[in-house]
C-alpha positions as CSV (number, residue, x, y, z in Angstrom):
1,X,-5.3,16.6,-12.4
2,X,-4.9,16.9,-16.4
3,X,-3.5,15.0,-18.9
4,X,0.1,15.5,-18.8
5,X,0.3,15.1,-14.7
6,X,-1.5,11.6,-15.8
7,X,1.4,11.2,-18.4
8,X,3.8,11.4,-15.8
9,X,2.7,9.1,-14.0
10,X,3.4,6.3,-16.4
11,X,6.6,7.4,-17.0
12,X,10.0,5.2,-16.6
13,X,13.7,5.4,-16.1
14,X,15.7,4.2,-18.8
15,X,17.6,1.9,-16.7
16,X,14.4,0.0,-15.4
17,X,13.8,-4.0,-15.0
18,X,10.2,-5.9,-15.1
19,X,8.7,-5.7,-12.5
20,X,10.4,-2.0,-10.8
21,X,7.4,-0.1,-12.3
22,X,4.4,-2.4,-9.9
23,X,3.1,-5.8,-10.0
24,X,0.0,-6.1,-9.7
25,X,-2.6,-8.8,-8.6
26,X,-6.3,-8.8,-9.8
27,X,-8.5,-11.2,-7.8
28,X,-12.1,-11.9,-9.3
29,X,-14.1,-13.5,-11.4
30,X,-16.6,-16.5,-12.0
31,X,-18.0,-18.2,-14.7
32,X,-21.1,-15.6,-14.9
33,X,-19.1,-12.9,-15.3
34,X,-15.2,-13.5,-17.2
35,X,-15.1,-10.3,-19.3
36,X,-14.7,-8.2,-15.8
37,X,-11.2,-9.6,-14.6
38,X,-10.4,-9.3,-18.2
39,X,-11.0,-5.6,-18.4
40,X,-9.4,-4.8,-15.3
41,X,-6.2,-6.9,-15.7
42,X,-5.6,-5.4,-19.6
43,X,-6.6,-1.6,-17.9
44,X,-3.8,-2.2,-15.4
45,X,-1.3,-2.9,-17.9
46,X,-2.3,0.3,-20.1
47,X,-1.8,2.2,-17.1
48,X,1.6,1.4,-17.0
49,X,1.9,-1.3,-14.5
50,X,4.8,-4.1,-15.7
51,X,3.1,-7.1,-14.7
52,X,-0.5,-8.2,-13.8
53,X,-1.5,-11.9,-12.5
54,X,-5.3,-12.7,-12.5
55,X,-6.1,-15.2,-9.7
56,X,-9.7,-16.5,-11.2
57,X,-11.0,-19.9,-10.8
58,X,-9.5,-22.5,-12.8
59,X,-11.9,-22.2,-16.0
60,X,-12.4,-18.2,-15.9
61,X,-8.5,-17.9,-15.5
62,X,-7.9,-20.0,-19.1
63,X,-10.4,-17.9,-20.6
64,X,-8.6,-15.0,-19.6
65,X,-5.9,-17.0,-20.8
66,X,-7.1,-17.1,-24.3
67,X,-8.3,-13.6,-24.6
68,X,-5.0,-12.3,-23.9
69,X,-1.4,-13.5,-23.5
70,X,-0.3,-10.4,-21.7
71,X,-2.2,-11.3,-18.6
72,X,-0.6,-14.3,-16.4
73,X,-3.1,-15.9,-14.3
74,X,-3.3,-18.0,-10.9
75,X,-5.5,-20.7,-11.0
76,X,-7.6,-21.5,-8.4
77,X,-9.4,-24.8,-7.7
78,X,-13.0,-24.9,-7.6
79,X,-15.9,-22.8,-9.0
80,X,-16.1,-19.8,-6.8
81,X,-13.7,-18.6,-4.3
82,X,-14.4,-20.0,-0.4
83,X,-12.9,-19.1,2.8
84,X,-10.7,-22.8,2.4
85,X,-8.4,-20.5,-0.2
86,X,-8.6,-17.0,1.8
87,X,-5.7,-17.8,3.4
88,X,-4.1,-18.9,0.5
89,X,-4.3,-15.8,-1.4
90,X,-3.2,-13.6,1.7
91,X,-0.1,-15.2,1.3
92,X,0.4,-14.9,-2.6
93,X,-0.7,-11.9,-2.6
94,X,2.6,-11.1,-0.8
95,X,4.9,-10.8,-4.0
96,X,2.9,-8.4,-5.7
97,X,3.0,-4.4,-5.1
98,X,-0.9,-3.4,-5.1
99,X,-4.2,-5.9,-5.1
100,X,-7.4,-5.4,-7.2
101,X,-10.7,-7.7,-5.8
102,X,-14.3,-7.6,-6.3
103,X,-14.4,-7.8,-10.2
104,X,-16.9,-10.4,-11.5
105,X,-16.4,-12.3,-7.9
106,X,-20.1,-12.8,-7.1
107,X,-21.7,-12.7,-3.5
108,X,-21.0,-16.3,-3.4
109,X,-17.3,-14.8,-2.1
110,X,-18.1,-12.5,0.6
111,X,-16.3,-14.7,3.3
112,X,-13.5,-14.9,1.2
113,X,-13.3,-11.5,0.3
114,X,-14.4,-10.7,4.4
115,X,-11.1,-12.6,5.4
116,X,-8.8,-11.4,2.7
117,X,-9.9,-7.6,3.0
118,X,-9.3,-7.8,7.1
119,X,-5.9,-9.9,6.9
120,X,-3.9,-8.9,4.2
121,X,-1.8,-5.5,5.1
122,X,-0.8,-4.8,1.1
123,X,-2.4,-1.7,-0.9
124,X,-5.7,-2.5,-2.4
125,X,-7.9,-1.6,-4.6
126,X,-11.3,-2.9,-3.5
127,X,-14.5,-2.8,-6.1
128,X,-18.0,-4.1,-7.0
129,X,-19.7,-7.4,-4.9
130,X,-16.2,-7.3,-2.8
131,X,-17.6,-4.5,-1.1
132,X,-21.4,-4.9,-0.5
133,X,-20.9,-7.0,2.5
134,X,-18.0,-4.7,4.6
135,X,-18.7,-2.2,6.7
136,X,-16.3,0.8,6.5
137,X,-14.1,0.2,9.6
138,X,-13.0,-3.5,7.9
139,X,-10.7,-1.3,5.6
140,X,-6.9,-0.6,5.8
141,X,-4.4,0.7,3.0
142,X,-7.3,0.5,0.4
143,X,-9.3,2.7,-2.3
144,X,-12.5,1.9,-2.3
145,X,-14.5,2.1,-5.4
146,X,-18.6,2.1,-5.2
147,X,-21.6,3.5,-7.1
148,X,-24.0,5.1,-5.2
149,X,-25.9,1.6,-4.7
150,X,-23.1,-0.2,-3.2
151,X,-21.8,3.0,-1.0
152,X,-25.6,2.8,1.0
153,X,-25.3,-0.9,1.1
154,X,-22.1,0.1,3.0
155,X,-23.4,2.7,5.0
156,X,-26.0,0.2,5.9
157,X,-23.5,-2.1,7.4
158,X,-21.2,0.5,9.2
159,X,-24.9,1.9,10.8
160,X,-24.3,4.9,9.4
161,X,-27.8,4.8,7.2
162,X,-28.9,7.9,8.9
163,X,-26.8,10.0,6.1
164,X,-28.8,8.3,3.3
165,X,-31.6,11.5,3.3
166,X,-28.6,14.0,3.3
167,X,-26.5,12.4,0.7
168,X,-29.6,12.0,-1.6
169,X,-30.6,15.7,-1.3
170,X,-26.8,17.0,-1.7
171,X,-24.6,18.3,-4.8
172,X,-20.9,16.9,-5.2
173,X,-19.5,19.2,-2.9
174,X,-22.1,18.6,0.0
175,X,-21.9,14.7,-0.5
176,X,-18.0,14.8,-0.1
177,X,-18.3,17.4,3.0
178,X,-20.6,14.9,4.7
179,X,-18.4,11.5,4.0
180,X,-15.3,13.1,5.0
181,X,-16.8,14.6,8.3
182,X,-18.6,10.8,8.8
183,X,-16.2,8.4,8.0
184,X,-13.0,9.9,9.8
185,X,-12.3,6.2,11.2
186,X,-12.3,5.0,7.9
187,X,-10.4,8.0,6.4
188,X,-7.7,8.0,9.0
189,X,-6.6,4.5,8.6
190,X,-4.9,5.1,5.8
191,X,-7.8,4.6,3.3
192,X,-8.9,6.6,0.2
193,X,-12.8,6.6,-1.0
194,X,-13.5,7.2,-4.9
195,X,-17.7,7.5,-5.3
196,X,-18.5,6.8,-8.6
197,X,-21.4,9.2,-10.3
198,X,-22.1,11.7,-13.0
199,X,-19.0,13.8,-11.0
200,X,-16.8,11.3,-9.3
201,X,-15.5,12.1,-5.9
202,X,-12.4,11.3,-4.4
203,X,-12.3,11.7,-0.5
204,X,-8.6,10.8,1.5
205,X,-8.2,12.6,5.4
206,X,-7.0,15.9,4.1
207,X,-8.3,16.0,0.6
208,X,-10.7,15.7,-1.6
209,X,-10.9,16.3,-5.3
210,X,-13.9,16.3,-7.8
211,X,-13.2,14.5,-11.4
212,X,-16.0,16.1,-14.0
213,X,-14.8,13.7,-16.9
214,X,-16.8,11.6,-18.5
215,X,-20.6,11.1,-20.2
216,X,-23.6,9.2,-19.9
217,X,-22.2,6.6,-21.9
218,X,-19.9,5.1,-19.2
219,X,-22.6,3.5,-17.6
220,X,-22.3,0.6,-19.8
221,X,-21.2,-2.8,-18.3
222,X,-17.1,-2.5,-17.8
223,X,-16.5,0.7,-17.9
224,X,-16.3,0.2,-14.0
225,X,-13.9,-2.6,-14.5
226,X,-11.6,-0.6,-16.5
227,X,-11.8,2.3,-13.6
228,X,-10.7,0.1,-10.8
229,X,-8.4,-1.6,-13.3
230,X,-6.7,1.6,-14.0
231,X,-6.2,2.2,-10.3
232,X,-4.6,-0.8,-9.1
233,X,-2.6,-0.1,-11.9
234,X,-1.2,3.2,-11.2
235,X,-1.0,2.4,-7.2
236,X,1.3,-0.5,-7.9
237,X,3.8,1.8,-9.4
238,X,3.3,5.1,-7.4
239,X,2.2,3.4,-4.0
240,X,0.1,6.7,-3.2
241,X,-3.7,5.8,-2.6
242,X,-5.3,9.0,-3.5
243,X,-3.1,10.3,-6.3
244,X,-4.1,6.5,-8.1
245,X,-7.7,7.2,-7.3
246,X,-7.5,10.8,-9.1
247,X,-5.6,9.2,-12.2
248,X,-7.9,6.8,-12.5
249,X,-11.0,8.6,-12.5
250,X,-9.6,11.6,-14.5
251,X,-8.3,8.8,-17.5
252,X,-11.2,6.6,-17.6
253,X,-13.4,9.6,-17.7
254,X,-11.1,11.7,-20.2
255,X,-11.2,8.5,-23.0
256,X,-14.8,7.8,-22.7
257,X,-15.6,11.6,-23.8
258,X,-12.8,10.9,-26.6
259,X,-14.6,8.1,-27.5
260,X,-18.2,9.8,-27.6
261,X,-16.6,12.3,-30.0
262,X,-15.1,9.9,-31.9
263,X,-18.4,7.6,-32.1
264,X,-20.6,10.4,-32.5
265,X,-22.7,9.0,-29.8
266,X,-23.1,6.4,-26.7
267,X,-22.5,3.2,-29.4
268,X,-19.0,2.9,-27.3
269,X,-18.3,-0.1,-24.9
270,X,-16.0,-0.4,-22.1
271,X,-13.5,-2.5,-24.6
272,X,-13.1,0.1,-27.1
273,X,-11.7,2.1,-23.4
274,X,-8.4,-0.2,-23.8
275,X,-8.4,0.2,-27.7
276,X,-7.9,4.2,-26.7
277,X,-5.8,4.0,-23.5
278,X,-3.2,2.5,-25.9
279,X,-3.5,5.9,-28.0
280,X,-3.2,7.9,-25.0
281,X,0.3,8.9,-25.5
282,X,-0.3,10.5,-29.6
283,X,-3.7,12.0,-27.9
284,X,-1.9,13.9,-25.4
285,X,1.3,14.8,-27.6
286,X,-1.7,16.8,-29.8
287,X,-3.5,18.2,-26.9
288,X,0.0,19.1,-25.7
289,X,1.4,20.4,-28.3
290,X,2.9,24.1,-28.1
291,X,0.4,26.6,-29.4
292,X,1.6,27.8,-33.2
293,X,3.1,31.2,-33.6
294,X,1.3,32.9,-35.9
295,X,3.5,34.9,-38.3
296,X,4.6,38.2,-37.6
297,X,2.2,40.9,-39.8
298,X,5.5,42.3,-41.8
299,X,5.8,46.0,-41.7
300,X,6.2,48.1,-44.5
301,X,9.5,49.4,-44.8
302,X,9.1,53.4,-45.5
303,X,11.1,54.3,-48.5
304,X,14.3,56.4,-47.6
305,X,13.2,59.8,-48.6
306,X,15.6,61.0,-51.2
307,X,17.8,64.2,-50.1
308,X,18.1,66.8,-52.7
309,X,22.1,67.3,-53.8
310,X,23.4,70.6,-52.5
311,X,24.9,72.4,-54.9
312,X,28.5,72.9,-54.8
């Protein structure tokens, strides 16, 4: 994937209404950790995405509140979510195109997040502490987004730690060889697996694609946040699991080395990723634009050789 296939993704019709280009729902959040709903709710919307709700406990959800008025937010009762408002959220959840949950949500919500991952059929986008406690086959219609830390913690739970020794000792292409040719359950029930790393890899059933954007700078706190907020962003307006997952990656990756350029170094933090996403459109018109012609080298016109009169 490149830039402009990226571009078209957050392309409109003309004639569209709110909401026709995805609504999307971001559930997360505590009171340790507000910034990370924040992040992923304002990534979403730079993606393109009309509308995002965060559903956040009551006092992370007014801070969100504050921080930005573009975000609408759902506020739940209580400090943390419990398995009281799972089915609660299942429910809500209905109205909205594509799901984000994990960001900021704490272990303290793993039987929330345990029910809502199993029970709700929509298209998800499933990231950080939502995922350390699932094993692979609790997944449907879902991109899954873990670091390397979280994928074994997986791997742990599905029994499937035997790879561990493999997947330590492989390159990019050796690690996506052995997840797709170990997790074919997983794979074939309509889910898409995005490993986050110095090379990110994206596995679906019948493809897999490698996304080399990206520096060492993007392992500040965030930058994940943005990622996943990027994805539920574009899968709520395209509704294709892997082709999110590869715009994702390839944008979040792609701004971040704009950004070391720009910064002349790793001072960059995952905010200044939204301050650029919203420059993405003059970036690409100069990447894009068509190469200049250089001037044709003008050729000296040979003097018309002057013909001696005959005489009469």
């Amino acid at each position: 994937m490149n830039l402009n296939q990226v571009k078209k993704l957050m392309e409109r019709k003309k004639t569209s209404h709110k909401g026709e280009n995805g609504r999307a729902l971001i559930i997360g959040g505590s009171e340790d950790y507000v910034g990370a709903v924040t992040l992923a709710g304002l990534s979403a919307l730079r993606s393109g995405c009309d509308v995002v709700t965060i559903a956040a406990p009551e006092k992370v959800a007014w801070i969100a509140n504050q921080y930005s008025p573009d975000l609408i937010t759902h506020k739940v009762k209580g400090k943390n979510f419990t398995i009281k408002n799972a089915k609660e959220m299942v429910k809500f959840s209905d109205r909205y195109d594509a799901v984000l949950i994990g960001n900021g949500i704490t272990r303290k919500a793993d039987k929330f997040c345990q029910y809502f991952i199993k029970k709700s059929p929509k298209l998800k986008v499933v990231d950080a502490d939502a995922l350390k406690s699932m094993s692979f086959k609790d997944f449907s219609n879902s991109v899954l987004t873990p670091h390397e830390t979280e994928l074994e913690m997986m791997l742990i739970n599905s029994h499937k730690d035997f790879l561990l020794p493999k997947l330590k000792q492989s390159n990019a292409k050796e690690k996506a060889e052995i997840l797709q040719g170990n997790l074919r359950y997983f794979l074939q029930n309509n889910n898409v697996l995005l490993l986050k790393g110095a090379t990110d890899i994206i596995i679906s059933r019948n493809k897999v694609a490698f996304s080399r954007t990206g520096n060492q700078g993007m392992t500040k706190a965030g930058t994940g946040d943005v990622l996943a907020g990027l994805v539920v962003g574009f899968l709520a307006k395209t509704k294709d699991l892997f082709k999110s997952a590869v715009a994702g990656s390839y944008i979040n990756g792609f701004v971040g080395d704009q950004l070391l350029k720009k910064k002349k170094g790793y001072s960059f933090i995952a905010s200044d990723l939204l301050e650029d996403l919203e420059k993405l459109s003059k970036v690409g018109k100069k990447k894009s634009a068509p190469a200049v012609k250089k001037p044709a080298k003008k050729v000296a016109k040979k003097k018309p050789t002057s013909k001696k009169k005959r005489k009469k």
